[in-house]
C-alpha positions in Angstrom: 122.0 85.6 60.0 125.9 85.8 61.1 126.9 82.5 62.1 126.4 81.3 65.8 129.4 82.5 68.6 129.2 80.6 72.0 130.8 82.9 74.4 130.2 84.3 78.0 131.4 86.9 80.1 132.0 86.6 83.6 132.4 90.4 85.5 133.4 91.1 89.0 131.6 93.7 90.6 135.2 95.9 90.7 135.6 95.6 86.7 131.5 96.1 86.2 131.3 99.9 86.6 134.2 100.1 84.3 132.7 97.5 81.8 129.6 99.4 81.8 130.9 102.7 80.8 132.8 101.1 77.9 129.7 99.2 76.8 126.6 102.3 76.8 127.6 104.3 74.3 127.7 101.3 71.7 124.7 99.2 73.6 122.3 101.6 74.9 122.1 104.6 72.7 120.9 102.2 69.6 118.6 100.3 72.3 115.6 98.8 70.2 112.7 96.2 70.9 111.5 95.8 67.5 114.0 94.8 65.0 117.2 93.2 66.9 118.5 91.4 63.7 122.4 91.0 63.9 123.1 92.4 67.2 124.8 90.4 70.1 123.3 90.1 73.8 125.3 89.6 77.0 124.2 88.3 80.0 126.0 88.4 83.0 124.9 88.0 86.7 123.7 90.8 87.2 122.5 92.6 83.5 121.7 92.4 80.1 123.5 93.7 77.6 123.0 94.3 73.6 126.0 95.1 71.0 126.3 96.0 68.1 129.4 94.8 67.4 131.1 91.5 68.9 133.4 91.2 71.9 137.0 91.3 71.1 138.3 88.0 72.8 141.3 87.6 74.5 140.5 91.0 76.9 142.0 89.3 80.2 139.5 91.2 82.4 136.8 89.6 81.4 137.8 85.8 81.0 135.3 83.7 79.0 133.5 81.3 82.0 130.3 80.5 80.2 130.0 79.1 76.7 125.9 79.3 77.1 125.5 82.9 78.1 125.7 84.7 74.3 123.8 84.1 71.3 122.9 85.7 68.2 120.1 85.6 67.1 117.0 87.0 64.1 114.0 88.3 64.4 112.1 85.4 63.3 114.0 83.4 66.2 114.4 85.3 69.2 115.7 82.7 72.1 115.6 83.6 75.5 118.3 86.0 75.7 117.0 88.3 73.6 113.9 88.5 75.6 116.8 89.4 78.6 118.1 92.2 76.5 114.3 93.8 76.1 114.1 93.3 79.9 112.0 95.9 81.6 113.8 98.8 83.8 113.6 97.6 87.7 115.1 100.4 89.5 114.7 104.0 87.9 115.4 107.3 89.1 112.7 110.1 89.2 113.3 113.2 88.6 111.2 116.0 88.8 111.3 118.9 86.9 108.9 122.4 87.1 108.5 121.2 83.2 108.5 118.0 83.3 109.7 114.5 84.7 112.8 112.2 83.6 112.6 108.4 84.7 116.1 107.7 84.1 116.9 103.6 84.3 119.3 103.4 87.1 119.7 99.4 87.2 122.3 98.4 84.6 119.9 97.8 81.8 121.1 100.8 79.9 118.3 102.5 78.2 117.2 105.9 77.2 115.9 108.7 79.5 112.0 109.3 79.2 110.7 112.6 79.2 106.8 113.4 79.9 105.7 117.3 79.9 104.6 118.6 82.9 101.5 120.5 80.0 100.8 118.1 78.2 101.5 114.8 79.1 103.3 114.4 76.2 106.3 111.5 75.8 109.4 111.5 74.6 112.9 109.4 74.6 116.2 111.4 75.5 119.5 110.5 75.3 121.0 112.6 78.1 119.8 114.5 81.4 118.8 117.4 80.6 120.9 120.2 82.2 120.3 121.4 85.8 120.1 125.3 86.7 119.1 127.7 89.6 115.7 128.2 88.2 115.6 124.1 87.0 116.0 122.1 90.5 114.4 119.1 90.6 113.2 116.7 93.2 115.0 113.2 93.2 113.2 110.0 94.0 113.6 106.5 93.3 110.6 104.3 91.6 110.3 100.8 90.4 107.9 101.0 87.9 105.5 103.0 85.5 102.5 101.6 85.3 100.5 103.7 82.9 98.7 107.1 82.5 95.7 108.3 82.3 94.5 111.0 80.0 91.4 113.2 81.3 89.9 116.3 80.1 92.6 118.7 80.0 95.2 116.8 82.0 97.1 113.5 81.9 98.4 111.7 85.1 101.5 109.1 85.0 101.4 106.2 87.9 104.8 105.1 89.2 105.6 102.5 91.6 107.8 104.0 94.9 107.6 101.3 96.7 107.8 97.5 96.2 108.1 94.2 98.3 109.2 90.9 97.5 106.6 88.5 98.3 108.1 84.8 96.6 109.0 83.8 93.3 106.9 82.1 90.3 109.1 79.8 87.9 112.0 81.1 89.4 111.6 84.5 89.1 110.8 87.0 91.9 107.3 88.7 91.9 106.8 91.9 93.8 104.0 93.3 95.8 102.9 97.2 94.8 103.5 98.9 98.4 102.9 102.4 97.4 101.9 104.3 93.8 102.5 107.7 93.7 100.8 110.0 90.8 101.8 112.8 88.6 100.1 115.4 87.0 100.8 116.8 83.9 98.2 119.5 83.9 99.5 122.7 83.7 97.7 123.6 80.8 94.9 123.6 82.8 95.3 126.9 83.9 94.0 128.2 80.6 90.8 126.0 80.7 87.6 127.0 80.5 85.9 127.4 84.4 83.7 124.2 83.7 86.6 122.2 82.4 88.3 123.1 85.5 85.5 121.9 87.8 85.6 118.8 86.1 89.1 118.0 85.8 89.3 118.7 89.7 85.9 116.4 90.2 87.9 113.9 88.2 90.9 113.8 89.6 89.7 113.5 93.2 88.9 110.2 92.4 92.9 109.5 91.6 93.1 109.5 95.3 90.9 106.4 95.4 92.9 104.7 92.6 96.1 104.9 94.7 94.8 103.0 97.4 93.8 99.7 95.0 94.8 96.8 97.2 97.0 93.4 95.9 98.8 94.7 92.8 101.8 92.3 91.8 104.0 92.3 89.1 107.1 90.7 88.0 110.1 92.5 85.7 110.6 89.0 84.2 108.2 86.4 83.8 104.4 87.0 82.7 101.9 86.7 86.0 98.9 86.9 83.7 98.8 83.5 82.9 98.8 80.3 84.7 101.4 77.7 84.3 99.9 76.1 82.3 99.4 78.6 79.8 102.9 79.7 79.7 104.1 76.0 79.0 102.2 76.5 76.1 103.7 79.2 74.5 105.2 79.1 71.4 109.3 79.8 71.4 108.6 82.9 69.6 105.8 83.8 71.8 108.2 83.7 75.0 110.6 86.1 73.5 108.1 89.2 73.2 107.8 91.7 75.5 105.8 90.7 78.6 103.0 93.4 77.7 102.6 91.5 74.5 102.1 87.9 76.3 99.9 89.8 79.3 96.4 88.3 79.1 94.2 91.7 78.7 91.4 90.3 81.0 93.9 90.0 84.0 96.2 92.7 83.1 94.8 95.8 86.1 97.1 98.6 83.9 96.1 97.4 80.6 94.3 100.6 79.7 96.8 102.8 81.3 99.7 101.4 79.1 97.8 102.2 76.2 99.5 105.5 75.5 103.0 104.0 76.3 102.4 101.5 74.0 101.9 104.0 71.3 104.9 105.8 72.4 106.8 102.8 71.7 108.2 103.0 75.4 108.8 98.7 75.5 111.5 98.7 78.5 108.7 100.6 80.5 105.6 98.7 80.1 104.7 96.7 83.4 102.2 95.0 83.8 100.5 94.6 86.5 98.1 91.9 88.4 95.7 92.5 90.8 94.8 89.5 92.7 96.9 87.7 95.7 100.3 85.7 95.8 101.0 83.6 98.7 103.8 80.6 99.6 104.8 78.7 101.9 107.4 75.8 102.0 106.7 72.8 104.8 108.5 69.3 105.5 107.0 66.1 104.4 108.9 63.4 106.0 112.3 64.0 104.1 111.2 66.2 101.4 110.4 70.0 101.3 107.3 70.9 99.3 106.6 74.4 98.0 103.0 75.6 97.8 102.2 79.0 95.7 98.4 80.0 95.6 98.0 83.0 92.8 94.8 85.3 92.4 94.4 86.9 88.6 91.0 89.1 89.1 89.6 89.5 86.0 89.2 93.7 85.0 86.2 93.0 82.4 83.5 93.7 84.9 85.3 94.7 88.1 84.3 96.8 90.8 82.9 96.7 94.2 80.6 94.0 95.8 77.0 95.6 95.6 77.4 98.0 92.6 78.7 94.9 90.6 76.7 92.0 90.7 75.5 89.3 88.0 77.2 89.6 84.1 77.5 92.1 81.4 75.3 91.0 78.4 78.5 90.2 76.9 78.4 87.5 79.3 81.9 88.9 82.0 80.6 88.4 85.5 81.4 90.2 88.3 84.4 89.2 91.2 85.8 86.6 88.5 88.9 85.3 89.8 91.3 82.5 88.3 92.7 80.6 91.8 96.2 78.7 90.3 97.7 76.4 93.5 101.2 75.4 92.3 102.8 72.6 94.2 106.5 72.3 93.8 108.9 69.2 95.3 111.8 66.8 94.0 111.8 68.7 90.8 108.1 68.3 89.9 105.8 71.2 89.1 102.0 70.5 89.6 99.6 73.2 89.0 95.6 72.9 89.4 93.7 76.4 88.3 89.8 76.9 89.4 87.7 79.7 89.3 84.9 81.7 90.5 82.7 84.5 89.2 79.0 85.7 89.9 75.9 84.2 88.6 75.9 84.9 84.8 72.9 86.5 83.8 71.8 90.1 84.6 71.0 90.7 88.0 71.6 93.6 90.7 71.2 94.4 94.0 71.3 98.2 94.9 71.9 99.6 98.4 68.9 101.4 99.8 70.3 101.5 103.6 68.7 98.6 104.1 71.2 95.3 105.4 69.9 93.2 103.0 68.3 94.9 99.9 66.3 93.0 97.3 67.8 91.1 94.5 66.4 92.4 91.3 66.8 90.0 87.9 67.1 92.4 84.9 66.0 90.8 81.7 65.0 87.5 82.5 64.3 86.6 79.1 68.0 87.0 78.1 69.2 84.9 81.3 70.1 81.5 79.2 71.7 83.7 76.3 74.0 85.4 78.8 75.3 82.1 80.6 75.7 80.4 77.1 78.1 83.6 75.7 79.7 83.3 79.5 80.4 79.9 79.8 81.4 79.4 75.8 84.2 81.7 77.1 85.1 79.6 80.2 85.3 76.3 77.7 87.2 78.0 75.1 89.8 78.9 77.5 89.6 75.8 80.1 88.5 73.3 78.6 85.1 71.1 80.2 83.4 73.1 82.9 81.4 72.1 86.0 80.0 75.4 87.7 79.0 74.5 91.2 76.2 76.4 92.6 76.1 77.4 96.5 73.2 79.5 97.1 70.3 78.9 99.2 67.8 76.7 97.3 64.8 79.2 99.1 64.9 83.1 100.7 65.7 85.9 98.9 68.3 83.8 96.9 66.0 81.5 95.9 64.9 83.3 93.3 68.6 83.5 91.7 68.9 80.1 91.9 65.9 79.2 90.6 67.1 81.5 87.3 70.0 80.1 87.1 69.2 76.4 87.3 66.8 77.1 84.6 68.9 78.9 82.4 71.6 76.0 82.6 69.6 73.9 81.6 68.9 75.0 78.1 72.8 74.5 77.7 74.5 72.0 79.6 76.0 69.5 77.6 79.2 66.7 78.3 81.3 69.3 78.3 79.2 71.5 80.5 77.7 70.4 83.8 75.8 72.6 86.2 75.6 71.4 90.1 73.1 73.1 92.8 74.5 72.5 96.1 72.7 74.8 99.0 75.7 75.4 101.4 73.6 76.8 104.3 71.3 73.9 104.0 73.4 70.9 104.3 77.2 73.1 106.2 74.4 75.0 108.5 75.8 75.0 112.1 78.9 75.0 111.2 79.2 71.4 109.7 81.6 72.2 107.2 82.5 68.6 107.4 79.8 68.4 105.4 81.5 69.6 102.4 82.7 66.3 101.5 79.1 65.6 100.3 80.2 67.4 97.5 83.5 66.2 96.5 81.9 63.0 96.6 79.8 64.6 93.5 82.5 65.9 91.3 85.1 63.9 92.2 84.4 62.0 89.1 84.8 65.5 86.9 88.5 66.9 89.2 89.8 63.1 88.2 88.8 63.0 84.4 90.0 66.6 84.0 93.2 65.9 86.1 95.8 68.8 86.8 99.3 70.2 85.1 102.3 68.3 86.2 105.7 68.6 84.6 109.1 66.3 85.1 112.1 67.4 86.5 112.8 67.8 82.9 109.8 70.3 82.5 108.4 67.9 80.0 104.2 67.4 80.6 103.4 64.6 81.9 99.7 65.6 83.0 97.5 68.3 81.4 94.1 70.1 82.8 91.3 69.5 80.8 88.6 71.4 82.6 88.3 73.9 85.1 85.6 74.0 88.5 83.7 77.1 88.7 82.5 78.0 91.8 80.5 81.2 93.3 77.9 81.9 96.4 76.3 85.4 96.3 79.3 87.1 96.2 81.9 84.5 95.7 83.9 85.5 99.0 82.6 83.6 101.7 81.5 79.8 101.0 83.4 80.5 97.9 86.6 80.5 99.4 85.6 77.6 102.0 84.5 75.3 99.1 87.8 76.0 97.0 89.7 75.4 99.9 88.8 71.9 99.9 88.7 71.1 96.3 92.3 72.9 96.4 93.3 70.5 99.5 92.2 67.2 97.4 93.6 67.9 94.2 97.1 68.6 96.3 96.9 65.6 97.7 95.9 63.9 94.5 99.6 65.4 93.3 101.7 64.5 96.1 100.0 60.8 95.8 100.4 60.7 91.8 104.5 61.3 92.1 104.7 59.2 95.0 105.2 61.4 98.1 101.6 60.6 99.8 100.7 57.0 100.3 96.8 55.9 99.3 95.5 56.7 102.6 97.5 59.8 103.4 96.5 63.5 103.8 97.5 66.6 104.4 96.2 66.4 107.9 98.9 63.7 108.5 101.6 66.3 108.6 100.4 68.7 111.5 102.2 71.5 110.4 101.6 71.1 106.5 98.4 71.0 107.7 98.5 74.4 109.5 100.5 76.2 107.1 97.9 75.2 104.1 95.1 76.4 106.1 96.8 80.1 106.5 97.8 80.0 103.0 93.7 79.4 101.9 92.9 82.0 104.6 95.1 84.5 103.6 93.9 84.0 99.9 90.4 84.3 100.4 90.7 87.4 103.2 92.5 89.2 99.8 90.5 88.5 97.4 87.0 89.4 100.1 89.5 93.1 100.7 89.0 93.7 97.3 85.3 93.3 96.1 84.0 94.3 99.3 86.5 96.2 101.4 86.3 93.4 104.5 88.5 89.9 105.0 86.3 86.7 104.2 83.5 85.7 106.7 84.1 81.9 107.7 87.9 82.9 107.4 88.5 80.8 111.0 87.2 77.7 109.5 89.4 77.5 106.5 91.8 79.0 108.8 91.7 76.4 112.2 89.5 73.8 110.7 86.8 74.8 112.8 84.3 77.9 113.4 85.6 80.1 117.0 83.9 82.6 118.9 86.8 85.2 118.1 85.5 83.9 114.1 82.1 84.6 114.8 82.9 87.9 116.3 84.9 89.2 113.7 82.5 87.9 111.4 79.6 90.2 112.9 82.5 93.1 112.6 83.1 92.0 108.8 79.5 92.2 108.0 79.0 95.5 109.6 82.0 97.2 108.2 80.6 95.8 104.8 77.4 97.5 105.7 79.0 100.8 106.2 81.2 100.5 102.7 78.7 99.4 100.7 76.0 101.8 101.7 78.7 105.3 101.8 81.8 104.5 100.3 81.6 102.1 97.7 79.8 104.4 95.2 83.1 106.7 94.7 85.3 104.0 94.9 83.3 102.3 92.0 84.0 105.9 90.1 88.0 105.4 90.6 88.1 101.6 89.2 86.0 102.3 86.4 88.1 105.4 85.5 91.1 103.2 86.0 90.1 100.6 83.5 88.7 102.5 81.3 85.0 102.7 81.1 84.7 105.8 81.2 86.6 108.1 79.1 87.0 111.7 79.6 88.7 113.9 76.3 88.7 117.8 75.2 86.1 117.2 73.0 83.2 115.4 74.7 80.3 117.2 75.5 80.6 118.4 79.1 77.0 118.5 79.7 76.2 114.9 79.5 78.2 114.6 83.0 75.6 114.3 85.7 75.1 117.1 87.9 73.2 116.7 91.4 70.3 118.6 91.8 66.6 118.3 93.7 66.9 115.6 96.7 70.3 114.0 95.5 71.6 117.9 96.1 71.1 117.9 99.2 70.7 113.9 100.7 73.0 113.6 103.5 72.7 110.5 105.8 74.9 112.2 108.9 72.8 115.4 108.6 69.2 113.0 108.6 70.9 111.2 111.4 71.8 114.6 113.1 68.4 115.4 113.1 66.8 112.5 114.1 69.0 112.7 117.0 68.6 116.1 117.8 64.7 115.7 117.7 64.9 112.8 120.1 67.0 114.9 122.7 64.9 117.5 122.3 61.8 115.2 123.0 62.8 113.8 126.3 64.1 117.4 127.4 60.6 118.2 126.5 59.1 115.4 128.6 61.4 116.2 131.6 59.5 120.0 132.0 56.1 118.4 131.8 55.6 118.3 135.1 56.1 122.4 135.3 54.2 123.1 132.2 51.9 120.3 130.5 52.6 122.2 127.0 55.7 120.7 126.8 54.3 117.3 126.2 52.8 118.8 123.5 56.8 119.9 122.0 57.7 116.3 122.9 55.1 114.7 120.7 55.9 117.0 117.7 59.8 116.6 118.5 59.3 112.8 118.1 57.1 113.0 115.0 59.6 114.9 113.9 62.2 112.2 114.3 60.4 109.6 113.0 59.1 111.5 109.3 62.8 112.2 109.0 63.5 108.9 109.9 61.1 107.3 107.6 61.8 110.1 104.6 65.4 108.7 104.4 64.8 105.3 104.6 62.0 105.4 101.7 64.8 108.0 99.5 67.5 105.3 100.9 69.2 105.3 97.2 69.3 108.7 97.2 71.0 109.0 100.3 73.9 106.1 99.8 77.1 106.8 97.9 76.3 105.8 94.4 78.7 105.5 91.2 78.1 109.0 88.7 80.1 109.0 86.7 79.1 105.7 84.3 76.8 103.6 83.8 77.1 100.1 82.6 74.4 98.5 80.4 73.6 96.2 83.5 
């Protein structure tokens, strides 16, 4: 290892354009992630640079300013800055080709151009732009990211990011909200497909369209969202200096499958990855002080999907809608973070839509209910520590049975490190007494102030630690969900502010009106995210965690909400279920697999239409009281008006009975629960 030069660079933005063009041909054109032995990084302001060669000193134009902005380094000992000079592109130019697409890195970072055929799908690295003609004009657009591709039967199909907004910062580093994906095909080989590989391919990548529309993606070019703060204080030093793809947690990486086939191209600077969950801040006076509050989302894609056709766990034990919730409270150069989660009852349970509002819960596999939640909740403590799962379903109804399952199948396995809680939220918060809840914090208080929180100095050293983690779910973890983690998320704050001496012992949040308010939105918000993306509606209840109280506008949009849910579930949530599935991989589509194992619609499901029932329902009713208007001139036409109306009720009747038949189901795979 050459021995260790402290030197910096300071460029104007006059002298950068001039300073780059000397630099590329020595920086980029050797540009590597993987072995960076021996090679110099500069950081300025605005970009990272890698040499392979020092700077000669002395060079007035660039006067040294900065003895802490260059270091050497090995590969055994990356620091910091050589995680800068791997730094992801963050501003590319797209250009399209009738042969293929170059993403050429337009930020600074140097880099080489990527090339992916327009046949194939194939990858490659360029040095240069290929050459432009009459019969090679492309179209030009700038993106911000590539996020994956996915490989079907004949074609492959690259996501890019084309537009982005900035939504706050985490650790100091910006974090940007996915405003618009755009996808490209590579399938021109298509054309000399087979006709049922076509039909496929097109049935396939319909469902693309679906896939563009996936709500709360964030990402970040330069710090891992993945993980919680925690987490990342953790790391190792050699563990912060790999690319962020290698740090991502898999579970809450959304692109993880789709960078699969970058990864193997070796395309580093490229590989984004992306978060799908929520990000939301606010910043609010507290007497002198200003406090920061960040509440994160990280959705979990081991058994994602949509609210009715993903219910209960795997029997690997991944539940559906789990969600890490990380509240990071920032003020006088402390950092406090407090993580809980949520996920849906782990054992083996569904609950398909048959038109009906309110279908029947169905428990699959009783018998392997207590293995299940052991292999679930074995996961939680390995990765959280102690765990207290606190249970909010009705104690009797329909969700009786559930929690009657569950509460027995804890209790082969609870332990001190394991506690289960039944708390009926309807039962005791009925009425709207949320005030209510406070019945039980009383009961886990004892747990949130054994298992404490994170909290580093202003020298980023730990001076607190979270030991254990609240896990929290209703039916589908939206609703009292969200309402319950609101107030566990308002103690433990308060907790924080009072541990570093901010809050006095009596004072609250409420104390500060507008801290108040503002921590109520941020909650709302959260949960009205997380609600859009399981079941395709904001959070019921929102007005209470959002005012501190229920409101007839609440109650109204809450009837809306449930409707709209209604409407998704039973005739839209079956195809959307396709795209996510598709998206993370569970189903996987090559040249080789035997077409015929697709499933093809035939008998009833051919031809089940709820708009054509309804249409005929209708029509027979019209046609019934026309019928009965004409009785008076003919008596034989209340004869037509009784068969019209028969009519109209069979049909009705025939499609309710056949109601899974005629709602929008997932066909494309199916899990093992």
């Amino acid at each position: 290892m050459s021995s260790v030069h402290r030197l910096g660079i300071s460029i104007n933005t006059n002298d950068f354009a001039k300073f780059r063009s000397n630099l590329v041909k020595n920086c980029f054109s050797k540009y590597s992630t993987q072995n960076c032995d021996g090679f110099w990084h500069i950081r300025t302001h605005f970009h990272s640079f890698r040499l392979s060669s020092p700077l000669i000193p002395g060079n007035s134009k660039f006067p040294i300013t900065s003895p802490s902005l260059l270091l050497p380094f090995s590969g055994r000992a990356c620091t910091l800055h050589a995680r800068m000079a791997c730094k992801l592109h963050a501003r590319m130019r797209l250009w399209e080709f009738p042969d293929e697409y170059i993403v050429e890195p337009t930020d600074g970072t140097g880099g080489s151009f990527l090339s992916v055929s327009r046949v194939d799908g194939s990858m490659k690295l360029l040095d240069e732009l290929p050459q432009c003609s009459a019969e090679r004009v492309p179209k030009i657009q700038t993106i911000y990211g590539v996020m994956g591709a996915l490989k079907l039967l004949a074609g492959m199909y690259l996501f890019v990011i084309t537009e982005r907004e900035s939504v706050g910062s985490y650790l100091g580093h910006p974090i940007f909200k996915v405003s618009s994906m755009k996808i490209l095909p590579c399938d021109q080989s298509l054309k000399s497909s087979p006709v049922e590989q076509k039909r496929m391919e097109t049935e396939f990548s319909s469902l693309l369209n679906a896939a563009v529309k996936t709500p709360g993606l964030f990402f970040s070019y330069d710090v891992n969202v993945t993980l919680s703060m925690q987490r990342l204080h953790d790391l190792g030093n050699e563990e912060k200096t790999i690319p962020l793809w290698r740090q991502a947690d898999p579970r809450y990486c959304w692109n993880n499958y789709m960078m699969e086939m970058l990864i193997d191209n070796k395309l580093d600077p490229y590989l984004l990855p992306i978060l799908q969950g929520t990000f939301h801040h606010f910043q609010a006076g507290v007497g002198n002080d200003t406090i920061d509050v960040t509440l994160i989302a990280r959705r979990c894609t081991r058994r994602t999907g949509t609210r009715m056709w993903r219910r209960g766990a795997d029997p690997d034990g991944y539940v559906a809608n789990f969600v890490e919730t990380e509240q990071i409270m920032q003020l006088n150069g402390y950092t406090a973070s407090f993580v809980q989660v949520r996920g849906s009852m782990p054992f083996l349970w569904e609950q398909i839509v048959n038109l009906k509002y309110k279908p029947k819960f169905e428990i699959v596999n009783p018998e392997e209910a207590p293995r299940v939640a052991e292999r679930h909740f074995l996961d939680l403590r390995k990765r959280y520590g102690a765990v207290l799962a606190v249970d909010l379903v009705n104690k009797n109804g329909g969700e009786g049975q559930l929690c009657k399952m569950y509460g027995s199948a804890m209790q082969k396995i609870v332990n001190e490190e394991l506690r289960y809680l039944h708390f009926d939220f309807h039962h005791i918060c009925g009425h709207m007494h949320f005030d209510r809840l406070s019945i039980l914090y009383d009961q886990i208080s004892d747990f949130l102030n054994k298992n404490r929180y994170l909290l580093l100095n202003e020298k980023g050293e730990k001076i607190e630690e979270q030991s254990g983690v609240v896990r929290t779910n209703c039916i589908d973890c939206l609703d009292r969900t969200n309402v319950t983690q609101s107030m566990i998320g308002r103690k433990m704050l308060e907790l924080q502010l009072r541990r570093i001496g901010v809050f006095g012992a009596e004072e609250t949040i409420s104390s500060h009106p507008k801290f108040d308010e503002n921590f109520k939105i941020l909650w709302a918000n959260h949960g009205d995210n997380v609600s859009i993306q399981y079941s395709g509606t904001p959070a019921l209840k929102g007005d209470f965690v959002r005012y501190g109280k229920r409101t007839f506008e609440g109650v109204f949009n809450d009837g809306r909400n449930a409707l709209a849910r209604y409407y998704l579930n039973n005739f839209c949530d079956g195809t959307r279920q396709d795209a996510i599935d598709m998206v993370h991989g569970h189903l996987i589509a090559s040249v080789s697999r035997d077409m015929t194992t697709q499933p093809q619609k035939g008998g009833l499901e051919a031809i089940a239409s709820v708009p054509v029932g309804l249409s005929l329902v209708l029509a027979g009713i019209v046609f019934a009281f026309m019928s009965l208007k004409q009785v008076g001139l003919d008596w034989r036409h209340l004869l037509f008006s009784l068969v019209w109306a028969s009519l109209s009720i069979a049909i009705a009747i025939f499609v309710r009975a056949n109601g899974r038949v005629f709602c929008n189901r997932p066909r494309l795979h199916k899990p093992r629960c």
